[in-house]
Biopython code that builds the backbone (N, CA, C, O; Angstrom):
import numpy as np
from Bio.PDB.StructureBuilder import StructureBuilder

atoms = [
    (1, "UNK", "N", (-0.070, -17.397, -6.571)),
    (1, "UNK", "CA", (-0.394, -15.991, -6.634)),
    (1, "UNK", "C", (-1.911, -15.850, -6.466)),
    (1, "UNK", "O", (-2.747, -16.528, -7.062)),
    (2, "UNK", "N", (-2.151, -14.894, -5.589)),
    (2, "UNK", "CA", (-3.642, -14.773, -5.663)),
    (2, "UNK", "C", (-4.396, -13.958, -6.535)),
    (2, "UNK", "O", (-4.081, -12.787, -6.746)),
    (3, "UNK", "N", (-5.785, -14.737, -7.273)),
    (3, "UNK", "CA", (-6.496, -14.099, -7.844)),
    (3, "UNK", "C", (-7.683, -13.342, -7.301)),
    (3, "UNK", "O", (-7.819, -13.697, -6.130)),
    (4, "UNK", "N", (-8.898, -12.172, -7.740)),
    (4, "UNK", "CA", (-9.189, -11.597, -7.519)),
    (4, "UNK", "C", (-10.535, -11.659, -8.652)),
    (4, "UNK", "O", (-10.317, -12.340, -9.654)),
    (5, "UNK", "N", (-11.632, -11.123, -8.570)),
    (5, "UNK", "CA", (-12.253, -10.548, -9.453)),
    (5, "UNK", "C", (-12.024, -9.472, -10.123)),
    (5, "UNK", "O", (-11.081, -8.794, -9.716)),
    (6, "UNK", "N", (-12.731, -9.012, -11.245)),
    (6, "UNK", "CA", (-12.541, -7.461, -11.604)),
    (6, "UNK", "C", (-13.709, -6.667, -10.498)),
    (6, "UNK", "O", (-14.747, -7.095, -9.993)),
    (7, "UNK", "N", (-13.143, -5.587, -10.415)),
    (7, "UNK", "CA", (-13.408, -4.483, -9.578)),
    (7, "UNK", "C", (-14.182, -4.853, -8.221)),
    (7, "UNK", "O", (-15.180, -4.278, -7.786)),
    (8, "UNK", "N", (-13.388, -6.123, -7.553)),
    (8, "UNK", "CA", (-13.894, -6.402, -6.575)),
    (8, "UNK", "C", (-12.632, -5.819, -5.525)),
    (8, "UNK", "O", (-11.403, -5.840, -5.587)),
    (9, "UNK", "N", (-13.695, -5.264, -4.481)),
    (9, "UNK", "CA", (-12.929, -4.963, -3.332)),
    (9, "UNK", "C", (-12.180, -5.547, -2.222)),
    (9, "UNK", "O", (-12.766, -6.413, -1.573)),
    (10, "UNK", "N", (-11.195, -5.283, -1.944)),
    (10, "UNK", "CA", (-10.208, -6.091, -1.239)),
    (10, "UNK", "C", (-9.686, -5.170, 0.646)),
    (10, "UNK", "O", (-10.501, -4.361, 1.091)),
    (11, "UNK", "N", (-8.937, -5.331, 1.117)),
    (11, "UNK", "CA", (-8.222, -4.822, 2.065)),
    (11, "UNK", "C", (-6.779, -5.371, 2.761)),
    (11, "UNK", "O", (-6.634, -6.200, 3.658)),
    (12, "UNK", "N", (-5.828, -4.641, 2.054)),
    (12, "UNK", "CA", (-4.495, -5.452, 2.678)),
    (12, "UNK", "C", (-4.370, -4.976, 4.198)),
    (12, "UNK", "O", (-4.957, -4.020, 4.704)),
    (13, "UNK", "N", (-3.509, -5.823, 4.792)),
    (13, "UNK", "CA", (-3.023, -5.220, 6.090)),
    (13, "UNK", "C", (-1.525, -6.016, 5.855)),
    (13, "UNK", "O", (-1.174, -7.163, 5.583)),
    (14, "UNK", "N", (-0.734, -4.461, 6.178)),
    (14, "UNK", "CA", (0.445, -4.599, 6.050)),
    (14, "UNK", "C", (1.230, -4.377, 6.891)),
    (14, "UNK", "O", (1.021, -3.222, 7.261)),
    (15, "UNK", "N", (2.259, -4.921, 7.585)),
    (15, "UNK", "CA", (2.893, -5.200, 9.007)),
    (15, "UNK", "C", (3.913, -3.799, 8.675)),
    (15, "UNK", "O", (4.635, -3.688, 7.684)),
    (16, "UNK", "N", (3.791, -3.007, 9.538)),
    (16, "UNK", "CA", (4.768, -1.932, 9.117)),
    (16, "UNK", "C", (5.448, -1.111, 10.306)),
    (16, "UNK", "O", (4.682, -0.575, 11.106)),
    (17, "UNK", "N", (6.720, -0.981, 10.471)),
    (17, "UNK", "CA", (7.490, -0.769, 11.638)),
    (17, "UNK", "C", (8.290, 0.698, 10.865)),
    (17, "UNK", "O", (8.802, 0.580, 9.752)),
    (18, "UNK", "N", (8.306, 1.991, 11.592)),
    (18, "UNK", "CA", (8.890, 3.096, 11.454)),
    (18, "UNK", "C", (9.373, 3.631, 12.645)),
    (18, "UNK", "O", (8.651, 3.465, 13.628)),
    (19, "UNK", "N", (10.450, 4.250, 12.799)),
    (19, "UNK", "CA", (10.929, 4.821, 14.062)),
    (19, "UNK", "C", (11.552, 6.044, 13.641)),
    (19, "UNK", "O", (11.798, 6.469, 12.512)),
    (20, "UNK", "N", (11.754, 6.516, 14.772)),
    (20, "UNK", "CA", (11.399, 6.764, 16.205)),
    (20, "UNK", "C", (9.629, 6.935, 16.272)),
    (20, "UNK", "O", (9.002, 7.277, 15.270)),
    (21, "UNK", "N", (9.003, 6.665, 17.498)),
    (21, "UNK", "CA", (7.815, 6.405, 17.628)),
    (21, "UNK", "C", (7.186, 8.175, 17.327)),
    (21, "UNK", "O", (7.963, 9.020, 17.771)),
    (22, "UNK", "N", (6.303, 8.568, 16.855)),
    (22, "UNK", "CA", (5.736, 9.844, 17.072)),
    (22, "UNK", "C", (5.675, 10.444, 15.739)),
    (22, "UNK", "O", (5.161, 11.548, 15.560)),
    (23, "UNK", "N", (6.284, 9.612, 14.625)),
    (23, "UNK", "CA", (6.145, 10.285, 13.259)),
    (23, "UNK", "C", (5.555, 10.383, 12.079)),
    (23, "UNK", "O", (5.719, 9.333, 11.458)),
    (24, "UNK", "N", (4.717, 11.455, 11.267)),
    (24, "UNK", "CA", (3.543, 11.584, 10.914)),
    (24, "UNK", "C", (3.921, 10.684, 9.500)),
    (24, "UNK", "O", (4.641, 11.080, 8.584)),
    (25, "UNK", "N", (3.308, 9.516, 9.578)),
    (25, "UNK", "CA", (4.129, 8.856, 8.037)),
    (25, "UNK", "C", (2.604, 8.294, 7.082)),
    (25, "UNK", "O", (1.531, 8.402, 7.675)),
    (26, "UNK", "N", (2.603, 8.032, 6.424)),
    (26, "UNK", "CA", (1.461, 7.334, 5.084)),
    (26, "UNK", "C", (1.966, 5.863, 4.467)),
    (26, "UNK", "O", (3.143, 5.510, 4.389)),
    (27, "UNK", "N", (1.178, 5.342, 4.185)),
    (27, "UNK", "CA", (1.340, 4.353, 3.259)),
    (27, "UNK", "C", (0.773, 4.499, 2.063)),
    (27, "UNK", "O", (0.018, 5.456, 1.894)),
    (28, "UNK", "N", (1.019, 3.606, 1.035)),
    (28, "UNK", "CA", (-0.007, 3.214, -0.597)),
    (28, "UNK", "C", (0.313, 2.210, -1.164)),
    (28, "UNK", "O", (1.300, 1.884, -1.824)),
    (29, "UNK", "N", (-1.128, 1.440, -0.689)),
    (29, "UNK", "CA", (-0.637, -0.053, -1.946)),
    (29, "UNK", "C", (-1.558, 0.332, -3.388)),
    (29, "UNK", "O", (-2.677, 0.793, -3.610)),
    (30, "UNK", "N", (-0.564, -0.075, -4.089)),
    (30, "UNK", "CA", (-0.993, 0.173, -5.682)),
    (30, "UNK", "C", (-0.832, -0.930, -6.606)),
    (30, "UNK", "O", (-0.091, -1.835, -6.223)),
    (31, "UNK", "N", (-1.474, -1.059, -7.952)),
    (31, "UNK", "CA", (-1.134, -1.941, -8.385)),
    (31, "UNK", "C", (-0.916, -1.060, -9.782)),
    (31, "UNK", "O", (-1.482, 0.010, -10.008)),
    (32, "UNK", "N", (0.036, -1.741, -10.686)),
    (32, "UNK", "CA", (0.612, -1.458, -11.414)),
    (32, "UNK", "C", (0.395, -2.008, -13.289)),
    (32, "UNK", "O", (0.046, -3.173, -13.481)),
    (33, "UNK", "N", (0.621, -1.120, -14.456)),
    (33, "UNK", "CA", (0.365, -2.024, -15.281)),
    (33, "UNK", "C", (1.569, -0.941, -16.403)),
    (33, "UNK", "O", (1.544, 0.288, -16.333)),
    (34, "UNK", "N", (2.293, -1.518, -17.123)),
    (34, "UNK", "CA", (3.064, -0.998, -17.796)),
    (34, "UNK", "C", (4.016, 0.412, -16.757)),
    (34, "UNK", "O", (4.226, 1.615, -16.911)),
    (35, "UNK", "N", (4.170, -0.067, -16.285)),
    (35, "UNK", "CA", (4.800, 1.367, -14.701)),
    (35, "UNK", "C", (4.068, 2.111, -14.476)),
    (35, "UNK", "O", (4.426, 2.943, -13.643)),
    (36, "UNK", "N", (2.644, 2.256, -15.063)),
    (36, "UNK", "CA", (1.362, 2.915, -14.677)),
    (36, "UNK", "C", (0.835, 2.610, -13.400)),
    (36, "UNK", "O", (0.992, 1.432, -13.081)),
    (37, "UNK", "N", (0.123, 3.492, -12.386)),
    (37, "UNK", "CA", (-0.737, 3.060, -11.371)),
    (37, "UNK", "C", (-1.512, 2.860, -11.599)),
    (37, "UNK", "O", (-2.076, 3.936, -11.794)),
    (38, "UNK", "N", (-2.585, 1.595, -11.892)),
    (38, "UNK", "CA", (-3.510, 1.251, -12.412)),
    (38, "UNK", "C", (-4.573, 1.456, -11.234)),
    (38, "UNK", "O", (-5.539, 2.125, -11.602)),
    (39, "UNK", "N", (-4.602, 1.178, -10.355)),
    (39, "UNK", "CA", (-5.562, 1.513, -8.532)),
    (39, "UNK", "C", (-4.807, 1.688, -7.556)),
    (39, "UNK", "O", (-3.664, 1.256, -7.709)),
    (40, "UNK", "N", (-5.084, 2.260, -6.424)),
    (40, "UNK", "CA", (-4.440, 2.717, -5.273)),
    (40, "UNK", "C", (-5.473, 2.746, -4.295)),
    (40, "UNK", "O", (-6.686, 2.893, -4.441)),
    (41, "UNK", "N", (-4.557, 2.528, -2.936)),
    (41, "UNK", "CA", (-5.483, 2.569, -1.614)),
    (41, "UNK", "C", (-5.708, 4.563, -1.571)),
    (41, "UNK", "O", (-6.581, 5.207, -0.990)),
    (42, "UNK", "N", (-4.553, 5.054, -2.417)),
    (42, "UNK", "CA", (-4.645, 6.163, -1.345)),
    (42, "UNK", "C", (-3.565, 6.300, -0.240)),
    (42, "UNK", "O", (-3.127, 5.346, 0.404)),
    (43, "UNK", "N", (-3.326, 7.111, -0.146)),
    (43, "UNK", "CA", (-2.327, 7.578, 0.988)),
    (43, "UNK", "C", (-2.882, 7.641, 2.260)),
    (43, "UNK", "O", (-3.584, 8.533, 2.736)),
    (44, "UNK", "N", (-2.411, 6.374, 2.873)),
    (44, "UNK", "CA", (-3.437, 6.296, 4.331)),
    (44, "UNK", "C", (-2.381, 6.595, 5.766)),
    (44, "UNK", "O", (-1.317, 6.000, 5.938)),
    (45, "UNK", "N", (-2.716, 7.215, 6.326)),
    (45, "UNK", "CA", (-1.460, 7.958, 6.928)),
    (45, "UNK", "C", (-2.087, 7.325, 8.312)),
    (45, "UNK", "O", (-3.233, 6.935, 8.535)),
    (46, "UNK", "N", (-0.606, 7.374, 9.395)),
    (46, "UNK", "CA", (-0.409, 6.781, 10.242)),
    (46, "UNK", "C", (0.725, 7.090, 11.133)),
    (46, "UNK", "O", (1.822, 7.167, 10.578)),
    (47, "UNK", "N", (0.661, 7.333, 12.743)),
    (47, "UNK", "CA", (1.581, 8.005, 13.261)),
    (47, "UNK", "C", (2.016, 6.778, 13.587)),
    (47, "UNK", "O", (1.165, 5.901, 13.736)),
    (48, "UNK", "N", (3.673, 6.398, 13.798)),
    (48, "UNK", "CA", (4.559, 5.714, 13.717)),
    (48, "UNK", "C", (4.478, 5.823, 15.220)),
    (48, "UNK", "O", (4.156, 6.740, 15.975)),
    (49, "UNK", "N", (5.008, 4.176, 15.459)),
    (49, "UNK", "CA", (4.971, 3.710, 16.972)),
    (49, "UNK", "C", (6.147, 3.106, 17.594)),
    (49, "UNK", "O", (6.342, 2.799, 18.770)),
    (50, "UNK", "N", (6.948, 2.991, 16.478)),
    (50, "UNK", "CA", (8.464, 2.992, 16.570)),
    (50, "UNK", "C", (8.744, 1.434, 16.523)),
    (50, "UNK", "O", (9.841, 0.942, 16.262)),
    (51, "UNK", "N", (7.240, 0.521, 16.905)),
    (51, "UNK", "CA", (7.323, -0.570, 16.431)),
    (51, "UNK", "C", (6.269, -1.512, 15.111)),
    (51, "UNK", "O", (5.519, -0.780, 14.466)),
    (52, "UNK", "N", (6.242, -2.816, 14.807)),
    (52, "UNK", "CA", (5.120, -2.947, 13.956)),
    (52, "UNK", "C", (3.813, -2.723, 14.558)),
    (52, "UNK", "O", (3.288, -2.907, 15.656)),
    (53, "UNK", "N", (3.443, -2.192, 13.265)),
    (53, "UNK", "CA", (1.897, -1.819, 13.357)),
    (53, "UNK", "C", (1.339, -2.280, 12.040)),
    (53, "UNK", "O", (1.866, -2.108, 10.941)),
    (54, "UNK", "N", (-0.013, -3.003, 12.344)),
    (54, "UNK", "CA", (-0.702, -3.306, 10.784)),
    (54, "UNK", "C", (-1.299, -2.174, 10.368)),
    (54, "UNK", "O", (-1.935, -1.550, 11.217)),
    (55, "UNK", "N", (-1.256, -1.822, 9.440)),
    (55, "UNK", "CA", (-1.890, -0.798, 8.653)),
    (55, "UNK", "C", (-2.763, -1.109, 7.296)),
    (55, "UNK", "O", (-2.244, -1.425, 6.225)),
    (56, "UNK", "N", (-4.304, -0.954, 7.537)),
    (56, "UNK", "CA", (-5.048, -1.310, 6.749)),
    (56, "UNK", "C", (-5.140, -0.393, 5.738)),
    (56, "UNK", "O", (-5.189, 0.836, 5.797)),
    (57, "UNK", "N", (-5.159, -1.235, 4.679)),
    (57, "UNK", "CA", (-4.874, -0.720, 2.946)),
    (57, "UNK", "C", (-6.036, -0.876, 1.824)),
    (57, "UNK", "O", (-5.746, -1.597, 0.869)),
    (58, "UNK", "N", (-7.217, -0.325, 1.837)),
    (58, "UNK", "CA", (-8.178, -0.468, 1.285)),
    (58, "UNK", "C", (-8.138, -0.382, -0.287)),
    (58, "UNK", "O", (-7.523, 0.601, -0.700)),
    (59, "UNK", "N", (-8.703, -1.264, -1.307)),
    (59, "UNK", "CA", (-8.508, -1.022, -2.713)),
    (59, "UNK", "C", (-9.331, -1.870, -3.438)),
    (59, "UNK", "O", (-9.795, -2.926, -3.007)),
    (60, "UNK", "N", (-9.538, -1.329, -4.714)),
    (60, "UNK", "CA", (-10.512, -2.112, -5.548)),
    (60, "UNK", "C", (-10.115, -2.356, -6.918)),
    (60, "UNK", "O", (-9.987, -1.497, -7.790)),
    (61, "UNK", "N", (-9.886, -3.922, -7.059)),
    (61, "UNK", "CA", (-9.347, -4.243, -8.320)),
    (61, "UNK", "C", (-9.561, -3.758, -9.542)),
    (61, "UNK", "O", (-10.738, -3.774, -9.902)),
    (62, "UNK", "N", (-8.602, -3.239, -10.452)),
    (62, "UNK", "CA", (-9.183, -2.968, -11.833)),
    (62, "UNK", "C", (-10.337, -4.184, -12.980)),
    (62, "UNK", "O", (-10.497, -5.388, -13.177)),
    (63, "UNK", "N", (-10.867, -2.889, -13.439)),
    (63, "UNK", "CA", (-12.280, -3.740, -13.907)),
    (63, "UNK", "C", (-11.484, -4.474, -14.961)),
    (63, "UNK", "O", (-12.132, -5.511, -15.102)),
    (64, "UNK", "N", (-10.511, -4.528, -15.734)),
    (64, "UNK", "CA", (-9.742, -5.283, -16.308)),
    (64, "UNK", "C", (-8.891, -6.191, -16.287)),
    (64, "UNK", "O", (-7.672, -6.028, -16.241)),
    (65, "UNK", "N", (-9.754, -7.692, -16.333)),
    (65, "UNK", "CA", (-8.789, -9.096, -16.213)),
    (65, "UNK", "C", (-7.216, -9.020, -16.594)),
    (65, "UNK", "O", (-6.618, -8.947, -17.667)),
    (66, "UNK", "N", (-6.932, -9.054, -15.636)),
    (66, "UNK", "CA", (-4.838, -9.440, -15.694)),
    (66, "UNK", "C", (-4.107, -9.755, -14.850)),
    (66, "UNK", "O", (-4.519, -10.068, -13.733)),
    (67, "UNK", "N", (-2.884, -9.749, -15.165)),
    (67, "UNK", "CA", (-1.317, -9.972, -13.889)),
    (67, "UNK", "C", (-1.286, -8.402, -13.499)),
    (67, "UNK", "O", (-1.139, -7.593, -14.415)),
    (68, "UNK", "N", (-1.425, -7.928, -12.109)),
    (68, "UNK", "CA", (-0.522, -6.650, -11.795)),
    (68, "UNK", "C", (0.229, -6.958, -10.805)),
    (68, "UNK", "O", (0.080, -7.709, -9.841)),
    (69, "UNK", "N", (1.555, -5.883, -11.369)),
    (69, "UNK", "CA", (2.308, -6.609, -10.128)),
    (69, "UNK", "C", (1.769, -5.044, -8.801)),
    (69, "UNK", "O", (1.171, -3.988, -9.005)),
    (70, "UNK", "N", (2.285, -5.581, -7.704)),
    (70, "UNK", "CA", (1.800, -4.831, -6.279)),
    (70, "UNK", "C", (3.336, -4.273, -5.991)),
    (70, "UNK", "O", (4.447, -4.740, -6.244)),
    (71, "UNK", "N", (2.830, -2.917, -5.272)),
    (71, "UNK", "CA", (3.895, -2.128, -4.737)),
    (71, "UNK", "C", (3.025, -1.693, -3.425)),
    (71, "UNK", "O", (1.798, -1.599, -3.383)),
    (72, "UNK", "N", (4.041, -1.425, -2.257)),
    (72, "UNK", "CA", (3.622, -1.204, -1.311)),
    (72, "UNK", "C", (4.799, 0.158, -0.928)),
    (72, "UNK", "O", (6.003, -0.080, -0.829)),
    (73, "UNK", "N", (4.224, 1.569, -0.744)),
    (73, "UNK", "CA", (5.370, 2.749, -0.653)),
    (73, "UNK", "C", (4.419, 2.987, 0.781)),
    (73, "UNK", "O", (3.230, 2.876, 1.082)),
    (74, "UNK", "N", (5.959, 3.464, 1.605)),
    (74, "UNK", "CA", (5.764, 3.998, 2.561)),
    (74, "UNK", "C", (6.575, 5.791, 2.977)),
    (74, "UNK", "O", (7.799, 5.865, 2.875)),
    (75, "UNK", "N", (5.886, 6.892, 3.350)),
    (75, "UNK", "CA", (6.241, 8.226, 3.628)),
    (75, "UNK", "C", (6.716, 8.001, 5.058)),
    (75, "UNK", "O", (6.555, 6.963, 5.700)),
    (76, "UNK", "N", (7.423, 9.299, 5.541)),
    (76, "UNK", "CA", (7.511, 9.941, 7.035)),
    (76, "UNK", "C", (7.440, 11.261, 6.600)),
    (76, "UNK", "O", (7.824, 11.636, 5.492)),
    (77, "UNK", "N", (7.112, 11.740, 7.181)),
    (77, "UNK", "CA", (6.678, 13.098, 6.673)),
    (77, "UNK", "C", (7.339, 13.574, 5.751)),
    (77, "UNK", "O", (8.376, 14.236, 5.691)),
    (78, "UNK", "N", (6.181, 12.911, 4.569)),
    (78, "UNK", "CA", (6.337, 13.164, 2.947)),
    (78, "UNK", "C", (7.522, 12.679, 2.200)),
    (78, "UNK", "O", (7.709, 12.679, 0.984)),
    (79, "UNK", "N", (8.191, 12.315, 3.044)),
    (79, "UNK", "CA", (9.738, 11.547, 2.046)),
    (79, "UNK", "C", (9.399, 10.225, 1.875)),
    (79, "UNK", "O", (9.222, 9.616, 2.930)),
    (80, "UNK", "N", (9.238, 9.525, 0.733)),
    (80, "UNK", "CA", (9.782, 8.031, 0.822)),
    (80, "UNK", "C", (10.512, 7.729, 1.253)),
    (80, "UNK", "O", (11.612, 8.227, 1.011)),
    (81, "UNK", "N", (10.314, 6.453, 2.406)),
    (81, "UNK", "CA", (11.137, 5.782, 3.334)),
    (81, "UNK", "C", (11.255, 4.549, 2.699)),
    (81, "UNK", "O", (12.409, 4.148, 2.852)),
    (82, "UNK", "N", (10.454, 3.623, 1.936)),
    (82, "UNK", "CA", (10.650, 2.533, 1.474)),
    (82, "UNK", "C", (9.756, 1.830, 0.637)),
    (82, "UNK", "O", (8.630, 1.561, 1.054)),
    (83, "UNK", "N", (10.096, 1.523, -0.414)),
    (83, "UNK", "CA", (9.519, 0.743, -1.268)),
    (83, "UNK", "C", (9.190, -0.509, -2.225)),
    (83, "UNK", "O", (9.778, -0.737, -3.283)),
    (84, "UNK", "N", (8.096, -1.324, -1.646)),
    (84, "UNK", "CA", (8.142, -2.615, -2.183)),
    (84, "UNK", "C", (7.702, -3.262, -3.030)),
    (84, "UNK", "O", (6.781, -2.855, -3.738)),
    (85, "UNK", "N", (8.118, -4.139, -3.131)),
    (85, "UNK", "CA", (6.885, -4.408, -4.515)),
    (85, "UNK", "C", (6.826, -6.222, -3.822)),
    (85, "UNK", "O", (7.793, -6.917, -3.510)),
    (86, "UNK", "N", (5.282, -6.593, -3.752)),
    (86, "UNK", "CA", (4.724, -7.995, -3.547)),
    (86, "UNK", "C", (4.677, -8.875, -4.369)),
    (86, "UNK", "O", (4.199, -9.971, -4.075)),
]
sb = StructureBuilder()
sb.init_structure("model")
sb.init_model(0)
sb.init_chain("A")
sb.init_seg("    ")
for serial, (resi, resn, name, xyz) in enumerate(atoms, 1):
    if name == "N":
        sb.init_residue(resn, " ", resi, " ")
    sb.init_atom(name, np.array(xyz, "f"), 0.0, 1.0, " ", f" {name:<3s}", serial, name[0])
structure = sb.get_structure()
């Protein structure tokens, strides 16, 4: 599992495939602590190409040493389409 500093900055890129091509969708990687969102990239939105596309996920670790676990949610216009956890 990879470690990190506290409140050091990171950037995921996450392989992400939505279809049909042309649709206004978002991502958010977050990290988590008691089902709390402890940090987030943010909702970084991205028009769908119907195939994979990396989508860069900017975020900065909590200033507090620990385990979080990672979720990765993806929108299409505004609905959750899918959700993961790393």
């Amino acid at each position: 599992m990879p470690e990190f500093s506290p409140s050091e900055s990171r950037t995921a890129k996450a392989p992400i495939a939505v279809s049909p091509a042309g649709l206004s969708c978002s991502a958010e990687l977050y990290l988590v602590s008691d089902s709390t969102k402890v940090v987030t990239s943010g909702l970084i939105p991205f028009t769908s190409t119907g195939a994979k596309q990396n989508i860069t996920l900017p975020i900065t670790m909590p200033s507090a040493e620990g385990t979080y676990p990672v979720w990765l949610d993806v929108y299409a216009g505004g609905t959750l389409i899918a959700a993961y956890q790393a």
